[in-house]
Backbone as ProteinMPNN parsed JSONL, in Angstrom:
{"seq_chain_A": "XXXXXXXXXXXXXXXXXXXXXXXXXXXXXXXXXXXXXXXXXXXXXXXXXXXXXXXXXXXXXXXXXXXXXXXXXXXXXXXXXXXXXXXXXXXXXXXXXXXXXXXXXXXXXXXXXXXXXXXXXXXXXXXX", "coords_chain_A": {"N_chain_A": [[-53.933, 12.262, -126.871], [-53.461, 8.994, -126.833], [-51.901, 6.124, -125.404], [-49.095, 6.005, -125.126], [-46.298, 5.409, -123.813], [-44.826, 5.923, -120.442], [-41.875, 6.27, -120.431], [-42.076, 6.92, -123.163], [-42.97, 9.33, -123.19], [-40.904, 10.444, -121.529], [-38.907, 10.614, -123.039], [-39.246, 12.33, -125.085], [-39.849, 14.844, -123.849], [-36.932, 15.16, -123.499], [-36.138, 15.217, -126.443], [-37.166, 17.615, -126.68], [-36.17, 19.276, -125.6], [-33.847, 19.263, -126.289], [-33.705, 20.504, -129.21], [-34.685, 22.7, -127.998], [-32.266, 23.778, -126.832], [-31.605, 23.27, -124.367], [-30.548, 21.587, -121.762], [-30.911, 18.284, -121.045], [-33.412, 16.748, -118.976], [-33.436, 14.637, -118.127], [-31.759, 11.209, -118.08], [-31.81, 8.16, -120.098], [-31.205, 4.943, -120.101], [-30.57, 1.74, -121.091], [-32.661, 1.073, -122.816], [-34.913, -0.248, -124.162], [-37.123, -1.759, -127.176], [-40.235, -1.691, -128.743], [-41.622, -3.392, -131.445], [-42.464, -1.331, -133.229], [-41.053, 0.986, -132.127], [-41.667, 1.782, -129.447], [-40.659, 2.54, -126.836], [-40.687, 0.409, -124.154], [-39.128, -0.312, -121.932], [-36.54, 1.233, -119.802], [-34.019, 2.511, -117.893], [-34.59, 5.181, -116.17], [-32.862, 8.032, -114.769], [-32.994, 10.654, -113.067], [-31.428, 13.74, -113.892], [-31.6, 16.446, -113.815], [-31.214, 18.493, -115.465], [-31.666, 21.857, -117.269], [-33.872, 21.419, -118.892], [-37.432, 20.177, -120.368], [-39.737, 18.655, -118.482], [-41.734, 15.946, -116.775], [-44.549, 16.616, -115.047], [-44.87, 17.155, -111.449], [-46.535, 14.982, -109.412], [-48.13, 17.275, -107.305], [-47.105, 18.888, -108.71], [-49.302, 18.411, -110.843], [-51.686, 18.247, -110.105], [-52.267, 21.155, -109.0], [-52.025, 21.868, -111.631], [-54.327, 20.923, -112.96], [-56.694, 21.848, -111.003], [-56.433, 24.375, -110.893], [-56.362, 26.778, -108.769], [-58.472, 26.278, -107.148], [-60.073, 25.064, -104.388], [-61.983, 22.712, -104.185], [-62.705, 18.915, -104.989], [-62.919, 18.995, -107.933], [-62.275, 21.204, -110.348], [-64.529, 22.202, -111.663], [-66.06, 21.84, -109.568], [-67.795, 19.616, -106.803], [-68.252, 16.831, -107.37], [-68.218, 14.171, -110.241], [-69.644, 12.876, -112.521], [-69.345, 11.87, -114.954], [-70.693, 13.602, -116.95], [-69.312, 15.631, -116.488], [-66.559, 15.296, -117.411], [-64.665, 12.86, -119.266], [-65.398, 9.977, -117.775], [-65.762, 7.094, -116.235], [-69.302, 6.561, -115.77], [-70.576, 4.877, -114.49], [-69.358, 4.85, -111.608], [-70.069, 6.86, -110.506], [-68.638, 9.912, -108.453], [-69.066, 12.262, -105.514], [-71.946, 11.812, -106.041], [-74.664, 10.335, -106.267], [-75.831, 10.147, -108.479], [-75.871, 8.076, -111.27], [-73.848, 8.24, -114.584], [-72.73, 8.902, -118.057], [-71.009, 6.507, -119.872], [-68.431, 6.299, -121.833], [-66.691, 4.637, -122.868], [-64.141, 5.105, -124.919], [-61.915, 7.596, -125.838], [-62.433, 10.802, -126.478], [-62.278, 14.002, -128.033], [-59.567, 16.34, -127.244], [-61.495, 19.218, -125.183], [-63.455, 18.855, -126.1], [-65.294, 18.609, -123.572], [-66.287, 21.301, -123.57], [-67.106, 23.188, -121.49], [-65.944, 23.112, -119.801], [-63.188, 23.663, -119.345], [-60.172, 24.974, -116.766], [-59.776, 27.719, -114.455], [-56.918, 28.018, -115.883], [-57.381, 27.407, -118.417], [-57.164, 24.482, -119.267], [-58.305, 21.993, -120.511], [-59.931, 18.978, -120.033], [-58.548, 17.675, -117.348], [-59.279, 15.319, -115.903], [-59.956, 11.669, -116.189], [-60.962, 10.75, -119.854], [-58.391, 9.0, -120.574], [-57.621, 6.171, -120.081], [-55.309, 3.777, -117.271], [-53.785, 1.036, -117.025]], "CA_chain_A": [[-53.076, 11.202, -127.316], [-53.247, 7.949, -125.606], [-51.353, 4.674, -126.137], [-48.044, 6.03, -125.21], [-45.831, 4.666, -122.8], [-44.408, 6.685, -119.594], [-40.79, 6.656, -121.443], [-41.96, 7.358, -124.112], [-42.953, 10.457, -122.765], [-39.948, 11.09, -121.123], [-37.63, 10.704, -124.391], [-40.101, 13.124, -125.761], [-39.023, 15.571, -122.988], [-35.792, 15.162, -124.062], [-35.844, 16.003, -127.737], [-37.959, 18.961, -126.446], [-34.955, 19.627, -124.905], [-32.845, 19.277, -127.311], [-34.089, 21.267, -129.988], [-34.453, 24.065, -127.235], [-31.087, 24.118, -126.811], [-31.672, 22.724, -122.745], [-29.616, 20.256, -120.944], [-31.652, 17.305, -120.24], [-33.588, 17.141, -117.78], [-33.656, 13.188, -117.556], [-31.088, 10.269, -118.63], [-32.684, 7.0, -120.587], [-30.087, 3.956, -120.273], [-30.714, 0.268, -121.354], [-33.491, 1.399, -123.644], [-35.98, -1.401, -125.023], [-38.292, -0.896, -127.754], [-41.23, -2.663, -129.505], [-41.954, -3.495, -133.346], [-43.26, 0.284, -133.424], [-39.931, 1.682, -131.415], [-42.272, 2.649, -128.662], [-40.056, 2.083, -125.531], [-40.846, -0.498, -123.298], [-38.252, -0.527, -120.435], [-35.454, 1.533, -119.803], [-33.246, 2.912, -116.783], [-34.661, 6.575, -116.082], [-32.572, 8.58, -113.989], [-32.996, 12.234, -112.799], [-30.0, 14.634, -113.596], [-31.956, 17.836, -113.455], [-31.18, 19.747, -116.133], [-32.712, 22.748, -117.553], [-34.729, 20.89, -119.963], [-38.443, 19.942, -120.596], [-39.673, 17.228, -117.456], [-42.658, 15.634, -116.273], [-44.902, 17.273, -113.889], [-44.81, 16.503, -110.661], [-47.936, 14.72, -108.685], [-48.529, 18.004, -107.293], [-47.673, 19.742, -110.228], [-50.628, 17.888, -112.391], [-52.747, 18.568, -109.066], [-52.189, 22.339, -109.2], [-52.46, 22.895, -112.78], [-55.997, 20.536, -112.617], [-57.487, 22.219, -109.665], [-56.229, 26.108, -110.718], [-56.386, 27.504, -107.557], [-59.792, 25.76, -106.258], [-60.069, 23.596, -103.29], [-62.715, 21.28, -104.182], [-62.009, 17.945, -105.355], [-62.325, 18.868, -109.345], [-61.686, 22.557, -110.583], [-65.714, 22.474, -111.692], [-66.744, 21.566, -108.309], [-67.189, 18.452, -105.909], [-69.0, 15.547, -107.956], [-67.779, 13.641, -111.282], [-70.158, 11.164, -112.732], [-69.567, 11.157, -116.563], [-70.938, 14.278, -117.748], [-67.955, 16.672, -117.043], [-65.526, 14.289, -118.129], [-64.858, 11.177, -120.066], [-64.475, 9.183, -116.956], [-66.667, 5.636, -116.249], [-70.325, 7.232, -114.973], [-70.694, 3.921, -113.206], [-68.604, 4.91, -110.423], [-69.746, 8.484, -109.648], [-67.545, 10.495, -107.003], [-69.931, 12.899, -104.77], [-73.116, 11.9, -106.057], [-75.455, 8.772, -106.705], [-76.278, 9.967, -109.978], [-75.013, 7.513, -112.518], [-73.983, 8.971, -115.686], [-72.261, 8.233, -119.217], [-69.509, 5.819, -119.804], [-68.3, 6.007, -123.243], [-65.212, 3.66, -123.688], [-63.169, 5.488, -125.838], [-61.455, 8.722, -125.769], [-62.752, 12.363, -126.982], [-61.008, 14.735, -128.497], [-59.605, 17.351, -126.17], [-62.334, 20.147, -125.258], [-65.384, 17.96, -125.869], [-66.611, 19.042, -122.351], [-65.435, 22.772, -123.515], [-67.765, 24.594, -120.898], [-65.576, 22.629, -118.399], [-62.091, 24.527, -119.359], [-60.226, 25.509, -115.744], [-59.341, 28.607, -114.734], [-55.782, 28.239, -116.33], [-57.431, 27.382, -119.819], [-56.751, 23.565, -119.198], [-59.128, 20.765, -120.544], [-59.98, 16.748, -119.998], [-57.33, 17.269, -116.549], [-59.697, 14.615, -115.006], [-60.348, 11.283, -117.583], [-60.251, 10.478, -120.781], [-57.711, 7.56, -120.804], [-57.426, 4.968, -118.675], [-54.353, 3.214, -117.647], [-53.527, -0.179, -116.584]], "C_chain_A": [[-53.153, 10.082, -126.283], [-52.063, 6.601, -126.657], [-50.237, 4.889, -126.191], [-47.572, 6.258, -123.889], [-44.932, 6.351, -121.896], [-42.617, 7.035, -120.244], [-40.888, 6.643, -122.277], [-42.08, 9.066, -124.301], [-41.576, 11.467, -122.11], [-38.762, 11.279, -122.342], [-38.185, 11.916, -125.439], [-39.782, 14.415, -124.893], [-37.506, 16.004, -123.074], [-35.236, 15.69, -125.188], [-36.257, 17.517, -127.573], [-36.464, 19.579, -126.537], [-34.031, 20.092, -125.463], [-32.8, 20.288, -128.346], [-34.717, 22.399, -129.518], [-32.972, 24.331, -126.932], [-31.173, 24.032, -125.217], [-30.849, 21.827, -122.635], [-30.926, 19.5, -120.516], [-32.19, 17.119, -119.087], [-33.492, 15.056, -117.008], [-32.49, 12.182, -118.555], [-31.652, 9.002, -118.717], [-31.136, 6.173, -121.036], [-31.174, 2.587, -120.256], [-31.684, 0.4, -121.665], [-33.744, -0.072, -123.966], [-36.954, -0.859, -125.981], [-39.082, -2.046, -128.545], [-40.942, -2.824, -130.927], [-41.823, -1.922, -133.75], [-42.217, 1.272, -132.946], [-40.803, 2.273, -129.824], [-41.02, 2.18, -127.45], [-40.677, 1.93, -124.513], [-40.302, -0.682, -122.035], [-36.932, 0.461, -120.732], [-35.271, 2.415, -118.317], [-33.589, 4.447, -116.732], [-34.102, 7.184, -115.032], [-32.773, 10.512, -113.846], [-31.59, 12.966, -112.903], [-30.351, 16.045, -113.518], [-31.22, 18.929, -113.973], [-32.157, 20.729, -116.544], [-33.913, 22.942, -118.859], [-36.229, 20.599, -119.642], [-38.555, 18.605, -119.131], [-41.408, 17.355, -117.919], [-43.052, 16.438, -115.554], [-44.447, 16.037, -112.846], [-46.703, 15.512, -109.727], [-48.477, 15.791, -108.321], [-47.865, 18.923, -108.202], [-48.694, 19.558, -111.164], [-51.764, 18.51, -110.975], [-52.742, 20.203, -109.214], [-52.932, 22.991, -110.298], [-54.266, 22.061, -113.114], [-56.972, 21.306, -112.298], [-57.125, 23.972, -110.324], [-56.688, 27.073, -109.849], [-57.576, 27.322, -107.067], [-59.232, 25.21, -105.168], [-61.209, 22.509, -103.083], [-61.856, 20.425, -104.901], [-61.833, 17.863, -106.953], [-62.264, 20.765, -109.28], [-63.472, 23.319, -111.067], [-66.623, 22.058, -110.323], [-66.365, 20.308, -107.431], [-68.045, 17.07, -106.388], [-68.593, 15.593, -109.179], [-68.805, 12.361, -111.538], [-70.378, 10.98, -114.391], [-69.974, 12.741, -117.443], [-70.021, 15.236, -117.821], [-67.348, 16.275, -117.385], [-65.556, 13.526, -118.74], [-64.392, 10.575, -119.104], [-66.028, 7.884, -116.795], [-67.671, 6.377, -115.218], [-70.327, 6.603, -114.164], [-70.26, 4.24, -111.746], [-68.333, 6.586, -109.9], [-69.064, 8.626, -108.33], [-68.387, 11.971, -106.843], [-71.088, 13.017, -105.405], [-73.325, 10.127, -106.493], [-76.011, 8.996, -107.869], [-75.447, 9.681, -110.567], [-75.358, 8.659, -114.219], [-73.386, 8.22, -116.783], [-70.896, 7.609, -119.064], [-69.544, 5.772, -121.137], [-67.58, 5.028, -123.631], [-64.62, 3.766, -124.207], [-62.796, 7.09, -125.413], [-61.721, 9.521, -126.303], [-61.353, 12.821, -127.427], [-61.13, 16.278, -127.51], [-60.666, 18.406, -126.232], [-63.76, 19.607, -125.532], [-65.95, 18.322, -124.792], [-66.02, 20.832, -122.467], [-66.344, 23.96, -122.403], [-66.593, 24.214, -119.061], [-64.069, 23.051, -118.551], [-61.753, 25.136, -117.778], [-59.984, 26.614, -116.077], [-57.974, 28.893, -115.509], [-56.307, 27.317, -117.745], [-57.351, 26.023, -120.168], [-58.248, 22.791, -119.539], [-58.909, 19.468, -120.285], [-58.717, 16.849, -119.201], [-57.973, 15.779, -116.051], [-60.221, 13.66, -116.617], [-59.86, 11.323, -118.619], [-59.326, 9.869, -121.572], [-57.394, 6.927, -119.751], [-55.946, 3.963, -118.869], [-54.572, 1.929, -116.871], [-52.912, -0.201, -115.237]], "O_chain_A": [[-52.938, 10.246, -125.082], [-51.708, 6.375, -127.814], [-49.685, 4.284, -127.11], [-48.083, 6.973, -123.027], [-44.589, 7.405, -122.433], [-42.329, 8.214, -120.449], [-39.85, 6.337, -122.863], [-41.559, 9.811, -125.131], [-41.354, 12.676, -122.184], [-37.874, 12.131, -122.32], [-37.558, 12.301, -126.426], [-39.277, 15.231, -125.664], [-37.064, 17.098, -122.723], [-34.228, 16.397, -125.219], [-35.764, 18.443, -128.216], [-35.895, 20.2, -127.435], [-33.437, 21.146, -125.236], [-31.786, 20.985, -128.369], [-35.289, 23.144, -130.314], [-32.729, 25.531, -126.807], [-30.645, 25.034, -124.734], [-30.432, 21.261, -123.645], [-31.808, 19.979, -119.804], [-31.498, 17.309, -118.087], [-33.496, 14.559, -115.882], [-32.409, 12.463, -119.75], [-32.051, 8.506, -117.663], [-30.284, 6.512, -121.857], [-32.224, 2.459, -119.627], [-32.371, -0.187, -120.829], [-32.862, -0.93, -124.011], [-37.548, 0.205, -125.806], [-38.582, -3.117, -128.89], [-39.95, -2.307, -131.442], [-41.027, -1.518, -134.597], [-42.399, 2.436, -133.304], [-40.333, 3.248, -129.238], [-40.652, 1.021, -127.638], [-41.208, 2.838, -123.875], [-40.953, -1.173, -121.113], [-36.375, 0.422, -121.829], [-36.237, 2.899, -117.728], [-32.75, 5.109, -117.343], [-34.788, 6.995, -114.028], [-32.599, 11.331, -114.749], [-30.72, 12.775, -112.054], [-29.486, 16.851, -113.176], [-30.742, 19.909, -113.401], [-33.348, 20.579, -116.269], [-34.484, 23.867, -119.437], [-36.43, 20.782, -118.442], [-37.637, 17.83, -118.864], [-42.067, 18.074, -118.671], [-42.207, 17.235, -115.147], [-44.02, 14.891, -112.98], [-47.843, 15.962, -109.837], [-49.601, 15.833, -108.822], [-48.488, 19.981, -108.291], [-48.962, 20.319, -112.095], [-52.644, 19.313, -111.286], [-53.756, 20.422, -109.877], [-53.78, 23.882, -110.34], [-55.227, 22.748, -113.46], [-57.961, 21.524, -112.998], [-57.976, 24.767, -109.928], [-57.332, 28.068, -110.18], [-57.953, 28.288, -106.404], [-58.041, 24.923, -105.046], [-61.339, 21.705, -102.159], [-60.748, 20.71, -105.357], [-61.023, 17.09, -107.465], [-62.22, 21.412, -108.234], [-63.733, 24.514, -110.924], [-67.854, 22.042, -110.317], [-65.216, 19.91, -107.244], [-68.432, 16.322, -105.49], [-68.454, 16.723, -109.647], [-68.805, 11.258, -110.991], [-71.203, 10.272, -114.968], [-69.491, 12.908, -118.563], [-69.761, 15.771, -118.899], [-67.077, 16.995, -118.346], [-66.708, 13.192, -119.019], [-63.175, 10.392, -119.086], [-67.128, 8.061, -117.318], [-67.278, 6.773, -114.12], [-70.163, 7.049, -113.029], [-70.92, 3.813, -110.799], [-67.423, 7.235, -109.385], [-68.937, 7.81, -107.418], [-68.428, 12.758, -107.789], [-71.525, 14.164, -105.505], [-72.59, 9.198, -106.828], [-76.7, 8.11, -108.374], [-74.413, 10.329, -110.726], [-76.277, 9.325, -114.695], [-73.405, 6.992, -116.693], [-69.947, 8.003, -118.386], [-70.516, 5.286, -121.714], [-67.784, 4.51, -124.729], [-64.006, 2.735, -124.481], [-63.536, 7.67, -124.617], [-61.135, 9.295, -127.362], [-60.176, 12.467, -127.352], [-62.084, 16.986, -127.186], [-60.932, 18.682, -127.402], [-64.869, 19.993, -125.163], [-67.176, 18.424, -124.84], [-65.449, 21.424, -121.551], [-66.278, 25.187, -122.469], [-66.526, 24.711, -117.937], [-63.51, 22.65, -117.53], [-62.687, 25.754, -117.266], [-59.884, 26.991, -117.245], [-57.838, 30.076, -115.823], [-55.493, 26.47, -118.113], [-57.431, 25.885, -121.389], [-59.228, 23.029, -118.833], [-57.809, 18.916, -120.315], [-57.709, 16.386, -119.734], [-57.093, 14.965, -115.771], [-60.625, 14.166, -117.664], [-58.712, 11.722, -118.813], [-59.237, 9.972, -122.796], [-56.932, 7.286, -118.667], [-55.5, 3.515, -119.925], [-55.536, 1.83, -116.113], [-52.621, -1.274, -114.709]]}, "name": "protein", "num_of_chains": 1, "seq": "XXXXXXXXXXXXXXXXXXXXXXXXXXXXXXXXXXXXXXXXXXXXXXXXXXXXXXXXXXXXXXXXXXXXXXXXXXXXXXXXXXXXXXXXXXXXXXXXXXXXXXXXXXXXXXXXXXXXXXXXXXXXXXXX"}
């Protein structure tokens, strides 16, 4: 899924929430929203309930990496063919590779699955 906004994600966390029968894990005040309702701006505060969240930075790093210590979970070079990421700008090698410009559908690199079953952690949409 791309094309959806960081609170939008988090209000999405929320209904999770909700319809688990959780306490929130996050409060959304002075809400904005587009044509489309996507939300645009609003006041996110942490109240740390026992609801659905975000990872953390090293929570997305963890579940990425699944207990490796190189820099991806398939090794230590990225230049386009394990991922959907811009070949142009390989990371541990000088071999250029594919840049597609658009987004796959999850599992397209399916031999590249980590150990915790996880695809496309690295790539695949680009943000602003």
């Amino acid at each position: 899924m791309d094309r959806v906004s960081w609170y939008d994600e988090v209000g999405l966390c929320n209904k999770l929430s909700a319809l688990g029968g959780k306490a929130a894990y996050f409060r959304l005040a002075s809400v904005e929203r587009d044509e489309d309702r996507s939300i645009t701006s609003a006041t996110v505060t942490i109240i740390g309930g026992s609801g659905y969240r975000l990872p953390t930075e090293a929570g997305w790093e963890h579940a990425c990496r699944a207990g490796t210590t190189m820099p991806y979970h398939f090794g230590s070079s990225l230049n386009g063919r394990e991922a959907n990421v811009n070949g142009n700008w390989p990371y541990g090698t000088e071999t250029i590779g594919p840049t597609l410009g658009q987004t796959k559908a999850v599992g397209s690199y399916g031999n590249f699955a980590n150990a915790f079953g996880l695809n496309d952690m690295q790539g695949n949409v680009w943000t602003r």
